[in-house]
C-alpha positions in Angstrom: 0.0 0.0 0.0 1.4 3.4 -0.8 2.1 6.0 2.0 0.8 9.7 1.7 3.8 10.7 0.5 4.0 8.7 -2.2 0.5 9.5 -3.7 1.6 13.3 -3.1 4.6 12.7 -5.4 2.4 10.7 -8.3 0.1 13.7 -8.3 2.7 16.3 -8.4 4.2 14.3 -11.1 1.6 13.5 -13.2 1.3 15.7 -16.3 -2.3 15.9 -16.3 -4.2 14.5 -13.3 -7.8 14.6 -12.9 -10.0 13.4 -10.0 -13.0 11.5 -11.2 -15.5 12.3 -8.4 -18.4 9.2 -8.3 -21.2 8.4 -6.1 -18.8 7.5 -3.2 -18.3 11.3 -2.4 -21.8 12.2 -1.7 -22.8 9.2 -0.2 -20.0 9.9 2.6 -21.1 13.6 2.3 -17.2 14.8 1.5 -18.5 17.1 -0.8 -17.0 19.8 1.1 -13.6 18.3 1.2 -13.1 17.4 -2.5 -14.6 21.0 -3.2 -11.6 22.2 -0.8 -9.6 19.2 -2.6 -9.7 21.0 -5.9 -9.5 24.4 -4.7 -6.2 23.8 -3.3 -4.9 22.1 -5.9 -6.7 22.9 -9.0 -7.0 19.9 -10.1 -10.3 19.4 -12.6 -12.8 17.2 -11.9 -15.2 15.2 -13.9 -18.5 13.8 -12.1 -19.9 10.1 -12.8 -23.4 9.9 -13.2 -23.8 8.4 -9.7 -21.3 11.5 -8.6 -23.9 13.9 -9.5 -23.8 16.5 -6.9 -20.2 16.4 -5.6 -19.1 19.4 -6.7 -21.6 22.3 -8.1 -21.7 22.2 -11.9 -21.0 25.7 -12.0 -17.1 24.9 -10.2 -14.2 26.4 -13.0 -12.9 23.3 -12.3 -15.7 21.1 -13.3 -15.9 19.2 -16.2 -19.3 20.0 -18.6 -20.2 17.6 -21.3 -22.9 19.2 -23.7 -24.9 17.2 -25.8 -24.1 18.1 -29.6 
């Protein structure tokens, strides 16, 4: 199992990371912290269906998909 640190070095590595924010974040209500999460690190965020609500649709950092 990686440490803290480790995943802190992957993400500050990575070229391009995203979170992909599902149902699990509202169902433990950590909406707040991934919305404090992002803002910290602006990271962007896309939403699963079931992740609907997790952070406001309206976030600069939220992914939008439009229908064509």
């Amino acid at each position: 199992m990686a440490s803290l640190a480790d995943a802190v070095a992957a993400i500050k590595a990575a070229k391009a990371p995203i979170i992909i924010a599902s149902g699990s974040v509202v169902y433990s209500e950590a909406t707040e912290q991934l919305a404090q999460f992002v803002d910290q690190t602006g990271i962007p965020v896309g939403i699963t269906q079931a992740g609907k609500g997790s952070v406001a649709h309206n976030h600069p950092l939220a992914f939008r998909c439009s229908a064509p």
